[in-house]
Structure formats: C-alpha cells, structure tokens
C-alpha positions, -999 to +999 in steps of 0.1 A: -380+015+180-374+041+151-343+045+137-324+060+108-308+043+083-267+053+080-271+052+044-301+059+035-310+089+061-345+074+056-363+061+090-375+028+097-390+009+129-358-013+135-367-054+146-339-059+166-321-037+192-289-035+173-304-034+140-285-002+122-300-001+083-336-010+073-319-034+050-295-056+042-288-041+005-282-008+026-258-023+049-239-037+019-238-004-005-226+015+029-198-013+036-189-011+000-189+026+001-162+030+030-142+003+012-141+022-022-131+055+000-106+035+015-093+022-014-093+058-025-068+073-005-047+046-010-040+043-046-016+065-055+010+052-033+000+014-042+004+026-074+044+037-070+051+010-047+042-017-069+062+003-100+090+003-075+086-038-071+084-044-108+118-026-112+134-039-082+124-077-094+132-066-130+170-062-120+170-093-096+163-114-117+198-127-118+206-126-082+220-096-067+226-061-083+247-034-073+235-005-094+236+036-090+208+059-080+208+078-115+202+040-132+171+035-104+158+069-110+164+063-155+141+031-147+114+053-128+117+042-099+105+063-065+131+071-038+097+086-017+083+053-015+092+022+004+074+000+027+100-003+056+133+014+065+156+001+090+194-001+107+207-032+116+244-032+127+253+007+115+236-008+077+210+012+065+178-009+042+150+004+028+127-022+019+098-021-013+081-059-001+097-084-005+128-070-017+163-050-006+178-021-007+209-012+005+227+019+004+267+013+000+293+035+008+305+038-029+268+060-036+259+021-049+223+006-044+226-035-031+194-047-046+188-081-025+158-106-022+143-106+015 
C-alpha cells in the first residue's frame, strides 16, 4: 500500500496498515517538530509567569507579606498574568503556582503560600 510520509511528503510502500512515515527517524523529527511549535506559543507567557513566581517567592520568604501594587509593579512583576483566579467567601485570589494573592480592601496585596 503506498503512502506519504507526514514529514517528509516523499511516498513509500507502507508494511503495516497503520504505518504513517517511511521511517522511524521521520516519525521522531515530526514529533519533535509539533513539540518545538508548541513550545513556541507558549513561551512568552511561561516566561512572565515564572518572573511573577520568582518575585512572589522573593517576598515570602519570611512568611506572609502585605505589600502595595506600585511595590509589585517596581519589582516587575505582571498584573496580566496568573495561573488561577478565584472567589471563595466574597475574597477575591489570584494565584501565580503555588503561591497567593490577595487583594485587601486597604489597595494591599496578601502575598500567601498555597
């Protein structure tokens, strides 16, 4: 049965029925190929996030830390970018991993461990 190879375009007789590149080495630079694209489109924002976690776990480091939003901005920190948000008893969280955010009514940022 003739097929063409997904990578390749070239066309080979296939051995088995669901046999989809003439090659292993094919099937491995095309696999590789969709992982680098998706890799791609997903750097930038791994990129901010994990700023965001180094400057979150830069101020935890001695428990919990009330700071202001001008102080999280001055530290470079994202307000765009955050894995989770959610409400839990009229309390609004963001999350950035592992780690807290808390918007108080005093315009204060509760940064918390998870």
């Amino acid at each position: 049965m003739k097929k063409i190879d997904p990578f390749t375009s070239e066309e080979f007789t296939a051995k088995r029925h669901n046999q989809r590149f003439s090659c292993r080495l094919n099937q491995i630079a095309f696999n590789n190929k969709l992982a680098r694209e998706k890799r791609e489109l997903l750097r930038e924002s791994n990129t901010k996030l994990n700023t965001n976690r180094a400057i979150l776990k830069k101020l935890y480091e001695n428990g919990k830390i009330e700071v202001s939003k001008e102080f999280l901005l001055g530290a470079g920190f994202n307000f765009l970018y955050y894995t989770q948000n959610y409400n839990n008893k009229g309390r609004q969280f963001h999350a950035v991993y592992d780690f807290l955010i808390e918007i108080m009514p005093n315009q204060q940022f509760l940064i918390s461990k998870n």
